[in-house]
C-alpha positions in Angstrom: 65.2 85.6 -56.4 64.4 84.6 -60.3 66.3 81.8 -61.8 65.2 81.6 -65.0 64.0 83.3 -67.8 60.7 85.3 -65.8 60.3 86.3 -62.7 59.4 83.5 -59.7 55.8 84.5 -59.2 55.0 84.6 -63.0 56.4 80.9 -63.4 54.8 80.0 -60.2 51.3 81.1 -60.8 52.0 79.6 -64.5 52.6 76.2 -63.1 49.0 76.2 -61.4 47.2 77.0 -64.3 48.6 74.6 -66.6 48.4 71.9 -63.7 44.6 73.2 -63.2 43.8 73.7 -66.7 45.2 70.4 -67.8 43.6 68.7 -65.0 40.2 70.0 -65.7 40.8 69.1 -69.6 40.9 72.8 -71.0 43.1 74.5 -73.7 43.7 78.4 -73.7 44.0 80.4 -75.8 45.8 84.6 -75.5 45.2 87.6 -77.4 48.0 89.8 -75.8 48.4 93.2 -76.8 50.6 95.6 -73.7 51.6 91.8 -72.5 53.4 91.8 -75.7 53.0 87.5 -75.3 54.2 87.4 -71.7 51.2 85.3 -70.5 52.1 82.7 -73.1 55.7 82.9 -72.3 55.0 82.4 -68.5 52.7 79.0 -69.7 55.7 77.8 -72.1 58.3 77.8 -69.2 56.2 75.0 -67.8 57.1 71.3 -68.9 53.7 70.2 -70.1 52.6 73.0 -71.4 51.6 72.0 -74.8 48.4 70.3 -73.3 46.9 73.4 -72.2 48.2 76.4 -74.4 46.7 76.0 -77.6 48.2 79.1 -79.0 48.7 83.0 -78.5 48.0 86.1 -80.5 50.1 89.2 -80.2 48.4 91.8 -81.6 50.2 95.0 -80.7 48.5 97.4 -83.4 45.3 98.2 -83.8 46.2 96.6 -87.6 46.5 93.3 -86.1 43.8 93.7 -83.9 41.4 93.6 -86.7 43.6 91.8 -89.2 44.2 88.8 -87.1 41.5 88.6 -84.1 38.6 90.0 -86.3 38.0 93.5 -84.1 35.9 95.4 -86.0 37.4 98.9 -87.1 34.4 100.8 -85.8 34.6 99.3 -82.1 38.9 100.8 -82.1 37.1 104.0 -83.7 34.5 104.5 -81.0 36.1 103.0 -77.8 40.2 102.8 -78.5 42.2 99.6 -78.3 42.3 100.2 -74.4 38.3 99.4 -73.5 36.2 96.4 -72.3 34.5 96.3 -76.0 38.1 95.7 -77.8 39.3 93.3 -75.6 36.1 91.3 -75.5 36.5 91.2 -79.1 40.0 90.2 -79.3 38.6 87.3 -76.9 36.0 86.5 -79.1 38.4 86.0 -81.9 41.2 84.3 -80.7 37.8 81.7 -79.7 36.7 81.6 -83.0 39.9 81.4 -84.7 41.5 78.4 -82.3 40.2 75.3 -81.1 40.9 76.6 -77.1 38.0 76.4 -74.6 38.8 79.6 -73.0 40.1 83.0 -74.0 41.8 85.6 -72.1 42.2 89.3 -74.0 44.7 91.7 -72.7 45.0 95.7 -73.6 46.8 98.7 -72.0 48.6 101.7 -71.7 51.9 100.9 -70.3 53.7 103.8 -70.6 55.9 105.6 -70.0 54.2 107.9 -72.8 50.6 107.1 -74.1 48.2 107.9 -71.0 45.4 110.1 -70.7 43.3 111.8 -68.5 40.7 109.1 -69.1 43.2 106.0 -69.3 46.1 107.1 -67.7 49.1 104.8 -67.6 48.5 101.7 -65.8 45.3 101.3 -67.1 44.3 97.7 -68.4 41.4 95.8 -70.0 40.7 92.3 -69.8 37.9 90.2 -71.1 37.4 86.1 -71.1 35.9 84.6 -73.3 34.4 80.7 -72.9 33.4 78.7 -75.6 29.6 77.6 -75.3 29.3 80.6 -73.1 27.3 83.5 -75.1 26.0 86.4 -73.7 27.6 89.7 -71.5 31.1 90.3 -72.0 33.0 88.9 -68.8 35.8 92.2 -68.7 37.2 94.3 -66.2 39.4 97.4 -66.5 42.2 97.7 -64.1 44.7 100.2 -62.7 47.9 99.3 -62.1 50.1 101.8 -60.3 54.0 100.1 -61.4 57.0 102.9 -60.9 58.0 101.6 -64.7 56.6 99.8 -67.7 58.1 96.4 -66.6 56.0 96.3 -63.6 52.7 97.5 -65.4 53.2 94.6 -67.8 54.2 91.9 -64.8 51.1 92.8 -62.8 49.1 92.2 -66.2 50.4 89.3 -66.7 49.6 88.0 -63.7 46.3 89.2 -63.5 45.6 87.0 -66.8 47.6 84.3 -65.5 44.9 84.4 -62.1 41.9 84.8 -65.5 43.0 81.5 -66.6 42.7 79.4 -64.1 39.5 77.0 -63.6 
């Protein structure tokens, strides 16, 4: 049963990682793309919020993307807004352009329309990035297998929600 604005589990899992992440003394920071700024909304139902989420980026097109995170035209060009490199860039920005210690990145194809053979709909990229923390891209690429778009973009969002905590 959901009594507010987003679904139980969403809130739920939202309350641990701002009680975690403030706890442990770390800000976040999202670059949400098929999330559409879900994973921040989830963090901003929580009282107390404002010590962890730093801020959030909703970069939808690929535009904004490069525009606002810094994603270079030629990794959208040569591996598509849905792949590890994008969203590890996307992290990477949001790092560099925020004073947050962490950074989770979040493409996908949600459908209904979009898929194809080689990212059907469902699938979804995520990277983190930590500041101090050079090196190999921490990402993953995920299939989610929701009946609708709704679920596709719950099970991402908490699948970013379980990235950010400590």
């Amino acid at each position: 049963m959901d009594h507010g604005l987003l679904p139980d589990e969403l809130v739920a899992l939202a309350r641990r990682v701002v009680e975690e992440n403030r706890a442990a003394g770390r800000k976040v920071v999202l670059a949400e793309s098929c999330t559409g700024g879900l994973v921040a909304a989830a963090l901003t139902e929580i009282p107390g919020s404002s010590a962890v989420l730093e801020r959030g980026f909703v970069t939808y097109s690929n535009e904004a993307k490069m525009e606002s995170l810094g994603v270079a035209e030629d990794i959208i060009e040569t591996f598509g807004a849905v792949s590890i490199a994008c969203v590890w860039a996307m992290a990477q920005g949001a790092l560099a352009r925020s004073q947050a210690d962490i950074a989770v990145a979040i493409s996908g194809v949600a459908g209904p329309e979009g898929g194809t053979e080689l990212k059907p709909v469902g699938t979804v990229v995520f990277a983190t990035a930590r500041r101090g923390a050079e090196g190999e891209p921490d990402g993953e690429l995920k299939h989610f297998d929701g009946k609708d778009r709704a679920q596709i973009r719950r099970q991402a969002t908490l699948w970013a929600l379980e990235l950010l905590l400590p």
